[in-house]
C-alpha positions as CSV (number, residue, x, y, z in Angstrom):
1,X,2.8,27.1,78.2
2,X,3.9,25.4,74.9
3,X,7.7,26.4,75.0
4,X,8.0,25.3,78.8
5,X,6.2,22.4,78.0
6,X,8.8,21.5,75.3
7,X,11.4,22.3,76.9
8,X,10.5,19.7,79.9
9,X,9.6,17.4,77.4
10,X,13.2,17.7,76.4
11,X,13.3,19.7,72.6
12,X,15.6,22.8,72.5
13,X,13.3,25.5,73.1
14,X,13.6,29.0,72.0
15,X,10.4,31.3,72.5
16,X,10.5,34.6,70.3
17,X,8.4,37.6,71.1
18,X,8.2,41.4,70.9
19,X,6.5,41.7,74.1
20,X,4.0,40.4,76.3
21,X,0.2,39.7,74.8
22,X,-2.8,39.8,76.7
23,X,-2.1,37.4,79.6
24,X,-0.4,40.4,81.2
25,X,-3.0,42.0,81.4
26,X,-5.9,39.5,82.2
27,X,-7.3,38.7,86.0
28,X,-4.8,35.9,86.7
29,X,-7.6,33.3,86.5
30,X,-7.7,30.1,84.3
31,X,-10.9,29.3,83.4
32,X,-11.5,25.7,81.9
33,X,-15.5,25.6,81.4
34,X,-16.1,24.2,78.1
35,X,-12.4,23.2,77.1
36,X,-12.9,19.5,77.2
37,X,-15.5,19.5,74.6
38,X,-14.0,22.3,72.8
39,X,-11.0,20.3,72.4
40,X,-13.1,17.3,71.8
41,X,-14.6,19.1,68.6
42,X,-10.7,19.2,67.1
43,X,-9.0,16.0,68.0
44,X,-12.0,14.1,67.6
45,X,-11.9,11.6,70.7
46,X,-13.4,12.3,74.1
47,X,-10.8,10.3,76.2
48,X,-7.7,12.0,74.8
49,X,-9.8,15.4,75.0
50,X,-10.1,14.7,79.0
51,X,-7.0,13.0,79.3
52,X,-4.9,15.6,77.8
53,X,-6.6,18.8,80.0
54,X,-5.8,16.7,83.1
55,X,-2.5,16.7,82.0
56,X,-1.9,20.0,81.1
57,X,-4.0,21.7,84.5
58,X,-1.4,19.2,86.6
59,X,1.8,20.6,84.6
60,X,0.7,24.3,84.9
61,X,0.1,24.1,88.6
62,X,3.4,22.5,89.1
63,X,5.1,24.8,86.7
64,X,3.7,28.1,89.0
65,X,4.9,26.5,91.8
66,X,7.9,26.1,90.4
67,X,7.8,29.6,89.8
68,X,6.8,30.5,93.0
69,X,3.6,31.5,92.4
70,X,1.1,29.0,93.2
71,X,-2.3,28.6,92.1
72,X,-5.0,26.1,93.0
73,X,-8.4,24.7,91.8
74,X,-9.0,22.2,89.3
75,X,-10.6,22.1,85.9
76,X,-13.8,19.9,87.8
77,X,-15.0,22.3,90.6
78,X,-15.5,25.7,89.9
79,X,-14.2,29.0,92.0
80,X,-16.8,31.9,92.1
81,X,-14.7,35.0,92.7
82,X,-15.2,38.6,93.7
83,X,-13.8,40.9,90.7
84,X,-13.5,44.7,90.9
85,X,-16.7,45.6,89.2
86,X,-18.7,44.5,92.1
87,X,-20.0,41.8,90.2
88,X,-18.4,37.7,90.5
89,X,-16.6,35.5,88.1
90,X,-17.0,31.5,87.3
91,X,-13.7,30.6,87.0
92,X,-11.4,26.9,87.4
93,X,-7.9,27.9,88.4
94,X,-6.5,31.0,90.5
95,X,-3.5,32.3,92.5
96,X,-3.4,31.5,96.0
97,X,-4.0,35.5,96.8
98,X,-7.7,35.5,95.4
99,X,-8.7,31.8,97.0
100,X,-9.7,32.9,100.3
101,X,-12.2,34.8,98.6
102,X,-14.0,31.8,97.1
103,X,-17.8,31.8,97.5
104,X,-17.7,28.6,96.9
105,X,-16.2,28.0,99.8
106,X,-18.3,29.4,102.6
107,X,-21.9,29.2,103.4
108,X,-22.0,33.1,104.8
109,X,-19.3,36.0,105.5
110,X,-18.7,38.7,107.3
111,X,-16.5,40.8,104.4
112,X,-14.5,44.0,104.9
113,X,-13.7,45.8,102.2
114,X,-10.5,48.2,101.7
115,X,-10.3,50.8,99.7
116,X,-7.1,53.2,99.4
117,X,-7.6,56.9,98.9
118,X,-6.6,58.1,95.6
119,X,-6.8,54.6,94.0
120,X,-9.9,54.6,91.8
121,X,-9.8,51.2,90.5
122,X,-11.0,49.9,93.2
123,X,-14.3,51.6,95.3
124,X,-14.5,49.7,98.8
125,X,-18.2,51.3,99.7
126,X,-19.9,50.0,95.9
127,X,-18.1,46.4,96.1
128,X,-19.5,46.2,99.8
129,X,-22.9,47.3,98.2
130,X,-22.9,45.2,95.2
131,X,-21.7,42.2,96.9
132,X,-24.5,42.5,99.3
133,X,-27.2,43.1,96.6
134,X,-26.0,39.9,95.0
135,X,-26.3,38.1,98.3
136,X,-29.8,39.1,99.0
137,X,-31.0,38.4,95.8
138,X,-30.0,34.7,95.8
139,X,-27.1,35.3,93.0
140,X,-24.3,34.0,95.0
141,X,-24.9,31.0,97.2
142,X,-23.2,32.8,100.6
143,X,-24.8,35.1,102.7
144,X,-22.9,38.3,103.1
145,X,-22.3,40.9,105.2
146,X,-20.6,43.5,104.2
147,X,-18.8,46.7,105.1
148,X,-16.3,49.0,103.6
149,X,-13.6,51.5,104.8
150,X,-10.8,53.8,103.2
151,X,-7.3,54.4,104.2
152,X,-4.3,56.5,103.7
153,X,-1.8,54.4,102.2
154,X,2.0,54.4,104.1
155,X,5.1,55.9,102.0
156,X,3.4,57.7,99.1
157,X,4.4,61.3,98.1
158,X,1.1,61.6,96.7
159,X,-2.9,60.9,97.1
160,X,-4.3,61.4,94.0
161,X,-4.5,59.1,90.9
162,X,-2.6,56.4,92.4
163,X,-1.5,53.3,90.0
164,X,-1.8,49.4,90.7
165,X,1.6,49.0,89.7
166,X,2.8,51.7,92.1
167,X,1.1,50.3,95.3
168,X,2.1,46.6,94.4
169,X,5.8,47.7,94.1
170,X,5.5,49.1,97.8
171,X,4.0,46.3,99.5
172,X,7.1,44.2,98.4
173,X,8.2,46.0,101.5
174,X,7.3,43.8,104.7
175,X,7.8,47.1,106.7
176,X,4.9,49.1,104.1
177,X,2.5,46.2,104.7
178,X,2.9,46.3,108.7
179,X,2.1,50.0,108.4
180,X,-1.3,49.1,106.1
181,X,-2.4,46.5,108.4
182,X,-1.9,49.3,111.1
183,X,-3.9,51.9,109.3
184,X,-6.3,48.9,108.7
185,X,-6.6,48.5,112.3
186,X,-7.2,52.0,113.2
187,X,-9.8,52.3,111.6
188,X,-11.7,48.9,112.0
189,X,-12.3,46.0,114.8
190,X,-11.2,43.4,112.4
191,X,-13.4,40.4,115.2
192,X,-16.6,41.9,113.2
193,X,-15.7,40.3,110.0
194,X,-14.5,36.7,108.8
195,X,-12.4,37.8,105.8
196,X,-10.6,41.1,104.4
197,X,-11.0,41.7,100.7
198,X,-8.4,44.1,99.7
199,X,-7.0,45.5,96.0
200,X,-5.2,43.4,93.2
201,X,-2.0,45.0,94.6
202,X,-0.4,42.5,96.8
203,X,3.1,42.4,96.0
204,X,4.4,42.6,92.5
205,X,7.4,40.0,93.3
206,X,6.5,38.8,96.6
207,X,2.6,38.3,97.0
208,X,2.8,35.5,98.9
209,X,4.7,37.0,101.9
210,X,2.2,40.1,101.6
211,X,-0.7,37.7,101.8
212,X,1.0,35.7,104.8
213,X,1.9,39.2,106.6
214,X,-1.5,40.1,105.9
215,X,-3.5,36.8,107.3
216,X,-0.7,36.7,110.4
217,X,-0.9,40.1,111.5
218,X,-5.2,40.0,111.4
219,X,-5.8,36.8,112.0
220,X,-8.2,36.7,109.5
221,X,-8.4,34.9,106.0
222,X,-7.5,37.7,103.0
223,X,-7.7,37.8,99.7
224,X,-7.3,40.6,96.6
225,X,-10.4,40.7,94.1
226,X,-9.7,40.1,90.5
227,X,-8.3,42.6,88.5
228,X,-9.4,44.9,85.8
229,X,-6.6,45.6,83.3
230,X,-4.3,46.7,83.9
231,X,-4.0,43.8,85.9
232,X,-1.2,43.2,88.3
233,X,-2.4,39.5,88.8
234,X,-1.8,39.2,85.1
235,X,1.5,40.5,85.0
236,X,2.9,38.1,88.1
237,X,1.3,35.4,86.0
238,X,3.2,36.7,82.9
239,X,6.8,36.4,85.4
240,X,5.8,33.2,86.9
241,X,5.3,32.0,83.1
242,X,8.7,33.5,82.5
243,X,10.4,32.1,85.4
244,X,8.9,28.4,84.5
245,X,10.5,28.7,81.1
246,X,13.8,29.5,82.3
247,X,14.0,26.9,84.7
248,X,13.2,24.5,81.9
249,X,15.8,25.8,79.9
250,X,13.8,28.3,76.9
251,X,15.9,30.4,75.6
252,X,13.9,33.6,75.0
253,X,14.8,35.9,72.4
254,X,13.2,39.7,72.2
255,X,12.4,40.5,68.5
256,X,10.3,40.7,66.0
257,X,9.8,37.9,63.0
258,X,10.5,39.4,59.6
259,X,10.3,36.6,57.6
260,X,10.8,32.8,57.1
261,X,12.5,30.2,54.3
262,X,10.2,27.3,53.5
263,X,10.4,24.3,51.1
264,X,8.8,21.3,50.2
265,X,5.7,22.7,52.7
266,X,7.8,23.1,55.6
267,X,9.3,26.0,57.1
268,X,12.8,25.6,57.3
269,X,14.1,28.9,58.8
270,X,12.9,31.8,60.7
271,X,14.5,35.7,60.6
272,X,14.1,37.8,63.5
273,X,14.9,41.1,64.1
274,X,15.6,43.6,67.3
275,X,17.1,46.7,66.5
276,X,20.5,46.4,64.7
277,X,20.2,42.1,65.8
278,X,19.6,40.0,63.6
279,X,18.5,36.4,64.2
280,X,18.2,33.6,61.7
281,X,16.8,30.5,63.5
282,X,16.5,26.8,62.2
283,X,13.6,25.1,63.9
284,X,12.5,21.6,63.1
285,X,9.0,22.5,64.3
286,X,7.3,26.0,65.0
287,X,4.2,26.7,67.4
288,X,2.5,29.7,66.6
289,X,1.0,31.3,69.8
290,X,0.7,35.1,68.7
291,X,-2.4,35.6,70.3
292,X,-5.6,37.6,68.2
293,X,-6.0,41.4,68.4
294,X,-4.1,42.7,71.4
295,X,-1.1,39.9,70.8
296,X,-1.5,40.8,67.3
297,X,-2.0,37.8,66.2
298,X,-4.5,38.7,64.0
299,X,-4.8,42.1,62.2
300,X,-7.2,43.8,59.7
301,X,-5.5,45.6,56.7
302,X,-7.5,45.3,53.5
303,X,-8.8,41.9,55.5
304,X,-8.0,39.9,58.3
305,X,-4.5,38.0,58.5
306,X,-1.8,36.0,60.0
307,X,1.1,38.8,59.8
308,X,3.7,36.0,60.1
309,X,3.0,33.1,57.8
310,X,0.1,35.1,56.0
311,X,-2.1,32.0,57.0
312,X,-6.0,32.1,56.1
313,X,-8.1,33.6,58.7
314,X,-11.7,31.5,59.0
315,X,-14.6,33.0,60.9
316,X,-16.7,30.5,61.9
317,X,-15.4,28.1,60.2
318,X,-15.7,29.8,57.2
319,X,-13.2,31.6,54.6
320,X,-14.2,35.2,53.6
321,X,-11.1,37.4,53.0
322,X,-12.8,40.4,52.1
323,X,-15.8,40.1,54.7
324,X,-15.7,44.1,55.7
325,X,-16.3,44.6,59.8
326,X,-19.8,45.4,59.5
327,X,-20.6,41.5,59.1
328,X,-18.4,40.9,62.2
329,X,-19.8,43.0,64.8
330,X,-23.0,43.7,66.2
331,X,-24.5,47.0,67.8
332,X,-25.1,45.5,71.0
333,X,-22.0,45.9,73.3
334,X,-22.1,42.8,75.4
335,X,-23.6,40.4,72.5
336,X,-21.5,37.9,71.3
337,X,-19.2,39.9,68.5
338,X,-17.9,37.2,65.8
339,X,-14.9,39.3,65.1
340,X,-13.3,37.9,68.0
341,X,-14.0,34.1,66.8
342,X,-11.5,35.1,64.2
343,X,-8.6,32.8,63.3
344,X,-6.5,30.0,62.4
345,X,-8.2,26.8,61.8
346,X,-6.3,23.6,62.8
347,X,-6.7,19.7,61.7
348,X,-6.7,17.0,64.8
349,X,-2.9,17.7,65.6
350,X,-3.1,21.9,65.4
351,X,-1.5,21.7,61.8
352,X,-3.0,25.2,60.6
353,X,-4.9,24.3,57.3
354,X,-6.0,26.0,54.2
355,X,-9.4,26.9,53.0
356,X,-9.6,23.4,50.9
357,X,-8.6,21.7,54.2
358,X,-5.2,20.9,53.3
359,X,-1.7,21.0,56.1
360,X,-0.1,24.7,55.0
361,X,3.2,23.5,56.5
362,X,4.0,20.1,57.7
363,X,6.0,21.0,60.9
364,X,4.0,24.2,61.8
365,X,1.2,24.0,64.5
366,X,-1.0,26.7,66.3
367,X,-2.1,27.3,69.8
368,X,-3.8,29.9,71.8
369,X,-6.5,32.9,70.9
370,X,-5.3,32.2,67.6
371,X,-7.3,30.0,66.9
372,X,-10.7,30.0,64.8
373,X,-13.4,29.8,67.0
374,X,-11.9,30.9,70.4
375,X,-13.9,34.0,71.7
376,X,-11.1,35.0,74.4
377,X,-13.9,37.6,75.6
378,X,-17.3,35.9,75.7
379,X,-16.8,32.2,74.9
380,X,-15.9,29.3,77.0
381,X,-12.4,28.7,78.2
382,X,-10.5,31.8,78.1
383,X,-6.8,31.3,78.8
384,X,-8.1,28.1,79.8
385,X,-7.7,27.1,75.9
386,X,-3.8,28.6,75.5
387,X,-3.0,26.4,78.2
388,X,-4.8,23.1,77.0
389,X,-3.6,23.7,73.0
390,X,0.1,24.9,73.9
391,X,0.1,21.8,76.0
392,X,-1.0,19.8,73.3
393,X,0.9,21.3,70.5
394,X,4.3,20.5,72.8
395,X,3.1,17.2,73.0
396,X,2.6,17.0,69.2
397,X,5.8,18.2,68.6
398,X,7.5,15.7,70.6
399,X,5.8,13.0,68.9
400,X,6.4,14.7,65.0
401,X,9.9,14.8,65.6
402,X,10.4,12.0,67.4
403,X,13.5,12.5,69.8
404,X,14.6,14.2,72.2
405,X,17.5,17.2,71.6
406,X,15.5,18.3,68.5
407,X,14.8,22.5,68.4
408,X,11.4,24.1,68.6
């Protein structure tokens, strides 16, 4: 988000990675609960914390449009959506292949459930059941009815441990999905049901025709649940992402940073490095967007650091380098873990600063799960956050360097 948004702001952009982070394999969804105020807490005034996640919610929907893969919602209503633990998720902002399945939405439903045989990621019969459960008991606001069936999926040589990634890549096929919908079909009087809740496997490149296909040919609204990693949804995100930047002009160079000049408490080069390339890059301004653990971000050695820069990591708000991982995790699986709080903290404009407090470099900012304070897995905001601060941080660096044609 950061690079495409200064690269439509109008600063040479040049985004360098060794891979994709954890948005590849996330559900797809942008949640925005609790950004507002969490950005609020940073920049220190309410009406720039609002104005600028309206701003940054409109670019991102325009930019996956852009790209081709649209989402909707907005960061003021919230979506409840089905996921594929059986269970649902609160979230702001998803692709237009999980919003028919918005409980929101509907006051009751008739839901079919299909499963694939030899695809275990996703058990038709326990969602059906689950979703039910939920329903009777009041925790969803539809009422549900729900049933569940299997099929034999068309064109693979094989029944048995099938992948997401696999099954995805076939219904790119219009020809594959018509056979589906027929198997579908056979098996089911689709006039007993108001929607069909299928897989996260519609289409790796062309999810939108499978979902049009799909709704067309059963006249009935479809959706795919949200994903467990590994998460096709995540990965189209990841290539809509990529397909935003290039149409804004980031160049996007595939290496790994093995050091950096700096003077005067700025940074004034960067060295990159894939295989026998090397890369040395001038920036006038740098946005650090690594990501924590799975980006790696973050890592523990002897204590947890900033592999790049070898910035201070705070947990909550605090600066222990040696704290040893006992201190940072609890026993209790699904309590809050402060481990994953871990990270950079940032001054008003997302200047990383030392433990005293103090700018480490002038024309260096951070954005993303970075960030001190940001539990990516329980805390409020999610990739809601890397949105919001790498809009922000664009922004910033516009205004630090003060014309357009600069490099970032």
């Amino acid at each position: 988000m950061a690079a495409t948004m200064a690269a439509k702001s109008g600063l040479g952009t040049t985004l360098v990675r060794q891979g994709y982070g954890a948005t590849a394999l996330s559900t797809g969804a942008v949640d925005m609960s609790g950004v507002a105020e969490w950005l609020r807490g940073i920049v220190k005034n309410s009406e720039m914390a609002h104005r600028t996640v309206d701003a940054a919610v409109a670019d991102f929907l325009e930019f996956m449009a852009e790209a081709n893969y649209p989402y909707a919602g907005s960061q003021d209503e919230s979506l409840t959506l089905i996921n594929a633990m059986g269970t649902v998720k609160s979230t702001h902002l998803a692709p237009e292949t999980a919003m028919a399945g918005n409980l929101e939405s509907t006051e009751s439903a008739g839901l079919l459930f299909v499963g694939i045989q030899g695809y275990s990621d996703f058990d038709a019969k326990y969602l059906g059941k689950s979703l039910r459960f939920l329903s009777e008991c009041g925790l969803v606001r539809s009422r549900l009815e729900t049933a569940s069936l299997e099929i034999e999926f068309p064109r693979v040589a094989h029944t048995a441990n099938l992948n997401s990634f696999e099954l995805a890549q076939l219904l790119d096929d219009g020809e594959v999905v018509l056979e589906m919908i027929e198997r579908i079909q056979e098996k089911a009087d689709l006039h007993q049901y108001t929607h069909l809740a299928l897989p996260p496997i519609l289409g790796r490149d062309n999810s939108g025709i499978v979902l049009a296909i799909l709704q067309d040919q059963t006249a009935l609204p479809c959706f795919e649940v949200l994903s467990l990693p590994p998460s096709v949804p995540g990965l189209r995100l990841q290539r809509a992402l990529d397909r935003a930047m290039k149409r804004q002009g980031v160049r996007i160079i595939h290496a790994g940073v093995k050091g950096f000049v700096e003077s005067q408490g700025c940074i004034r080069s960067i060295q990159a490095v894939a295989k026998e390339t090397e890369y040395e890059l001038e920036p006038e301004a740098v946005i650090l967007a690594t990501g924590k653990f799975i980006g790696g971000g973050i890592q523990r050695t002897d204590r947890l650091r900033e592999p790049i820069f070898d910035l201070p990591v705070f947990v909550d708000n605090g600066y222990t380098p040696d704290v040893g991982m006992g201190a940072l995790l609890t026993e209790r699986f699904v309590s809050e873990q402060r481990i994953f709080k871990a990270g950079l903290k940032v001054d008003e404009r997302f200047h990383p600063v030392s433990p005293d407090g103090q700018v480490i470099y002038s024309n260096l900012m951070a954005a993303g799960a970075v960030l001190a304070g940001h539990d990516y897995i329980l805390g409020p905001g999610g990739s809601g956050i890397s949105v919001v601060s790498g809009h922000l941080c664009a922004q910033v660096a516009l205004d630090q360097l003060g014309s357009e044609g600069a490099c970032v």
